[in-house]
C-alpha positions, 0 to 999 in steps of 0.5 A, spaced: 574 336 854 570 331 852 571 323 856 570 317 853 569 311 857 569 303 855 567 296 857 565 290 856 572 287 853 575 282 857 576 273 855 572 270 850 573 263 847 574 262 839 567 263 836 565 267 841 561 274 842 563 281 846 559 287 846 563 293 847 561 300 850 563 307 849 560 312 854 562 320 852 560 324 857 565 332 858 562 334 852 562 341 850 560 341 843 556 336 839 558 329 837 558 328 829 562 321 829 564 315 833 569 310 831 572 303 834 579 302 832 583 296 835 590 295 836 593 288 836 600 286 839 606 289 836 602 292 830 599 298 828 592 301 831 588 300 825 580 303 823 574 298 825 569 302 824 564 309 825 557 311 825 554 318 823 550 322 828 545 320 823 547 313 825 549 310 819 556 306 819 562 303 815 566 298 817 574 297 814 572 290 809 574 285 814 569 287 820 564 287 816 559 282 818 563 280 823 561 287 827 557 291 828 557 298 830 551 303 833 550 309 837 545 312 842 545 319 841 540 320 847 545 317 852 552 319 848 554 312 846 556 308 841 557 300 842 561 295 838 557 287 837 562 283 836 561 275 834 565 270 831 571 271 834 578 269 832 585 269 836 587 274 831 580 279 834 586 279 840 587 287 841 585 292 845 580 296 843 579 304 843 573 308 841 573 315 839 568 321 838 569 327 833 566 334 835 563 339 831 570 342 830 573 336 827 576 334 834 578 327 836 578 325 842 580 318 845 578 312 850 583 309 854 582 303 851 579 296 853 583 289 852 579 283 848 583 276 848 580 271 844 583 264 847 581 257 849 
């Protein structure tokens, strides 16, 4: 089944900026969608973002602006460019792909603390 592989969390100070990668490789059917979800302390996952295989992307209200989602087709990757961090970015960050059957698979998730 399909594999997802992300970097490029890690400490960042507040006002600061991170770029996320998603690598999907296993990948036995077409990808249609790609998303970043984060999961902060003590709350629920929450939607960030997507992006078609046409690479057009939505993002939940708060994140626009702030973050910008876009994808690699050729290379199977979707990436998450994050500027303006606050302490309450603080969250692990998971990315997904959906396949043309309508499966999710998810990343094992990549930590990003804000923090001075």
């Amino acid at each position: 089944q399909v594999q997802l592989v992300e970097s490029g969390g890690g400490l960042v100070q507040p006002g600061g900026s991170l770029r996320l990668s998603c690598a999907a490789s296993r990948i036995s059917f077409s990808i249609r969608t790609m998303e970043w979800y984060h999961q902060a302390p003590g709350k629920e996952r929450e939607w960030i973002a997507s992006i078609s295989s046409s690479s057009s992307p939505t993002y939940t209200h708060s994140m626009k602006g702030r973050f910008t989602i876009s994808r690699d087709s050729a290379k199977n990757t979707v990436y998450l460019e994050m500027n303006n961090l606050s302490p309450e970015d603080t969250a692990v960050y998971y990315c997904t792909a959906v396949d043309a059957r309508g499966y999710r698979y998810w990343g094992q998730g990549t930590q990003v603390t804000v923090s001075s």
